[in-house]
C-alpha positions in Angstrom: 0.0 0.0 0.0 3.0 2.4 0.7 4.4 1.8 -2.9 1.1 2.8 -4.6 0.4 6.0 -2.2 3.8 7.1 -2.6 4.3 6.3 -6.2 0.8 7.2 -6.9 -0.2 4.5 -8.4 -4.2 3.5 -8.4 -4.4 7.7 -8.5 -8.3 8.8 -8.7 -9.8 11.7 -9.7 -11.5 11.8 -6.8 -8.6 12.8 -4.5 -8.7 9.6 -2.3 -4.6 9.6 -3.0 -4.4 13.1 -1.3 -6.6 12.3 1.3 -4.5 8.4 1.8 -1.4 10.8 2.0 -2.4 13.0 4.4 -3.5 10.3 6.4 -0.1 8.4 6.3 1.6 12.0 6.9 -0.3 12.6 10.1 0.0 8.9 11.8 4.0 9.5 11.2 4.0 13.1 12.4 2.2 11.4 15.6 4.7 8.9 15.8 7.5 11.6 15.8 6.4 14.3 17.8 8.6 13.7 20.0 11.9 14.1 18.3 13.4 17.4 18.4 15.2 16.5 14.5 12.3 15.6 13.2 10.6 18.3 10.8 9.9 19.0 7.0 13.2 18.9 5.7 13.4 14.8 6.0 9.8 13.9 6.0 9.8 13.7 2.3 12.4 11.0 2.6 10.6 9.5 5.7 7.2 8.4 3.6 9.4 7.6 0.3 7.5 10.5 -1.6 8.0 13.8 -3.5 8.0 16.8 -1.7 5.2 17.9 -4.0 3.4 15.2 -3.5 3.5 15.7 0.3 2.9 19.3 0.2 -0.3 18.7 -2.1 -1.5 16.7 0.7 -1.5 19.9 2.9 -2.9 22.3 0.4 -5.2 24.4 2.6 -3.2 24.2 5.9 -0.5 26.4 6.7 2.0 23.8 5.1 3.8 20.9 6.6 5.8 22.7 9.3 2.9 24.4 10.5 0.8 21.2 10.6 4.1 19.2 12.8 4.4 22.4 15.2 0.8 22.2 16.0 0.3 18.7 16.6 3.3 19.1 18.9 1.4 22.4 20.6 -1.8 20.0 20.9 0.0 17.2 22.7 2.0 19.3 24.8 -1.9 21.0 25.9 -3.3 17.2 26.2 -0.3 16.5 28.3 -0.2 20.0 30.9 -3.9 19.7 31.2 -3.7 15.9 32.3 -1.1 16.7 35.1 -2.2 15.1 38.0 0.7 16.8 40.9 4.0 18.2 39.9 5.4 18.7 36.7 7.6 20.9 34.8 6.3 22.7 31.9 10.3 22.4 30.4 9.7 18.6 30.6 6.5 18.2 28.6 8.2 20.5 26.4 11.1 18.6 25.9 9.1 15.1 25.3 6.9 16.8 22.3 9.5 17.6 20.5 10.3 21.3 21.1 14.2 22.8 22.3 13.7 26.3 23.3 11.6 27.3 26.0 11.2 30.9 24.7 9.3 30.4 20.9 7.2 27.1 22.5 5.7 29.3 24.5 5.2 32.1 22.4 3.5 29.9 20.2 1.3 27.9 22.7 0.3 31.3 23.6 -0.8 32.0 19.8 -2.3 28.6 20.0 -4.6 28.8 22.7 -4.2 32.1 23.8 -2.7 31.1 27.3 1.0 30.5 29.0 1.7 26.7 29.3 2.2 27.8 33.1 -0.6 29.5 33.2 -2.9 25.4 32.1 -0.9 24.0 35.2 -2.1 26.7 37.2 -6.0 26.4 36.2 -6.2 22.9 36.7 -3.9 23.2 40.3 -6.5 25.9 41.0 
């Protein structure tokens, strides 16, 4: 099944290829949230397809960088807001992927519009 969806083989009109793609592209990007190396650059090569082809699978999102830093903002928000007791934010940042404290917050602030500190203390609260 990998050799058709990436050589795009079996292709419909339809757009079930896309829609196979995306599929496979999200269920690795889950499997490798948690790797601080992994991002665009070798995901291509990760799923044995075209760039292209990949980035067609994302047409209408903010691309495949956005899509990997979000998933890796949600699962950091699952993981803060399931804290039962003590836990530092610098850790569930760490095991989702991210390096620097400084941009992951600034973007889980875009995201969801509050510090990851700021989860711990609403659910401590």
């Amino acid at each position: 099944m990998l050799r058709i969806l990436t050589e795009g083989q079996g292709e419909r009109k339809d757009g079930n290829l896309s829609v196979a793609v995306r599929a496979l592209a999200l269920a690795h990007i889950e499997r490798r949230l948690h790797d601080p190396e992994f991002g665009p650059e070798a995901f291509p090569a990760a799923l044995r397809m075209s760039r292209s082809r990949l980035s067609a699978a994302f047409t209408g999102d903010d691309g495949v960088a956005a899509k990997i830093r979000d998933a890796r903002l949600d699962r950091a928000y699952r993981r803060l807001a399931a804290v039962r007791g003590r836990v530092q934010v610098a850790s569930v940042m760490t095991s989702c992927g991210f390096t620097d404290a400084a941009p992951f917050s600034r973007a889980f602030r875009r995201r969801f519009e509050l510090a990851p500190r700021n989860l711990l203390g609403a659910r401590s609260g």
